[in-house]
C-alpha positions in Angstrom: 23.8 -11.6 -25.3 20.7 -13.2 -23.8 19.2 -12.7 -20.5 18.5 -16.0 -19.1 15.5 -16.5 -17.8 14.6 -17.2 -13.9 12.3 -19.9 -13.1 8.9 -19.3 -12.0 8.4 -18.3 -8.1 7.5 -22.1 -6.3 4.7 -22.2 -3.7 7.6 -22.1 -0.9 9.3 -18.9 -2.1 5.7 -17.7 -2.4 5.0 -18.2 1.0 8.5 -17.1 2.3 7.8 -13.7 0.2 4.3 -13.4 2.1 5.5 -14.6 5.4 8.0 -12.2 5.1 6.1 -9.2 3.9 3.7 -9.8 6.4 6.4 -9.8 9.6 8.1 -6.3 8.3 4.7 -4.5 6.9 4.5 -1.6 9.2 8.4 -1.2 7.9 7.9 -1.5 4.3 4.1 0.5 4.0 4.2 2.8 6.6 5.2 6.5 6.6 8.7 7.9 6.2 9.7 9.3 10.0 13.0 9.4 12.5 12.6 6.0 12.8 11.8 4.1 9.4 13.7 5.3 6.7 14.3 4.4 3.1 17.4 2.7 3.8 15.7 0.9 6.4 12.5 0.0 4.1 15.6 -1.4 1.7 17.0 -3.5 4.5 13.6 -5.5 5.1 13.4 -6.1 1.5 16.9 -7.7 1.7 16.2 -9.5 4.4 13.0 -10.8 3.0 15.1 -11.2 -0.5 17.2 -13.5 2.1 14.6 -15.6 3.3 13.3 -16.2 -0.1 16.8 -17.1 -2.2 17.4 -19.4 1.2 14.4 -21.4 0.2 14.9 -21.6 -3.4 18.5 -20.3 -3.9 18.2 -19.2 -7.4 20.0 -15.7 -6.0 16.6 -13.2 -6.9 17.3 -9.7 -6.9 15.6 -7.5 -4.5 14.0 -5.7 -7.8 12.4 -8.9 -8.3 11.2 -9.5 -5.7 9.6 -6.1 -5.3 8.2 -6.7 -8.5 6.9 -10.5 -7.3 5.2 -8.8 -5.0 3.3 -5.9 -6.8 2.1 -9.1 -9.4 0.7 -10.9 -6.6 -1.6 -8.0 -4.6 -2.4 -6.8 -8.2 -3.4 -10.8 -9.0 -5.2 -10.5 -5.3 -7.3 -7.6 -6.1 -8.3 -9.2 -9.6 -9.6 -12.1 -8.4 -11.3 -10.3 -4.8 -12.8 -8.3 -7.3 -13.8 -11.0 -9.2 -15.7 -13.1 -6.5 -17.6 -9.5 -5.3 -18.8 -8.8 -8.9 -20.0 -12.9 -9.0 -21.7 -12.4 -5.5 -23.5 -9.2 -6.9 -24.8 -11.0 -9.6 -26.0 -13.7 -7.7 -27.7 -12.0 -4.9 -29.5 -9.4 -8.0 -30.8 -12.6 -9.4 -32.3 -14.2 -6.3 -33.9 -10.5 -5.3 -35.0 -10.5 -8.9 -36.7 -14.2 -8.7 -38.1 -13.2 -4.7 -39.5 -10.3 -6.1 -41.3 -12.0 -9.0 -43.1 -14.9 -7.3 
């Protein structure tokens, strides 16, 4: 049997996933302590799993959208990275052409 495919994320569940992120970061990235535990690290993903099947309602897991997420700063970073190594370039060149005049 099959797995059936999900359809892609849409710019709404996108922004839901980032909104949502966003609001519960010092949950989800900060330190283990008396007061943020794993289980409640797995609640804010559920909740944010919430926000983003209530805009969409294809029912994503909360694997999924751990995983949406992971793509997306990894996709960030690239293109960050990207945009650095273009500006690099470009200043190089224009010290390059100052210098040579």
């Amino acid at each position: 049997m099959e797995k059936k495919r999900q359809p892609n994320f849409s710019a709404d569940e996108l922004e839901a996933l980032t909104s949502g992120v966003e609001k519960r970061s010092k949950v989800l990235f900060g330190m283990l302590s008396g007061a943020t535990t794993s289980a409640t690290k797995q609640r804010a993903w559920e909740a944010i799993t919430n926000e983003v099947n209530a805009v969409a309602g294809y029912g994503r897991t909360v694997g999924e959208i751990k995983r949406k997420w992971v793509c997306l700063k990894s996709e960030t970073k690239g293109k960050m990275a990207a945009v650095k190594r273009r500006l690099t370039i470009t200043t190089e060149v224009k010290k390059t052409t100052f210098l040579q005049q």
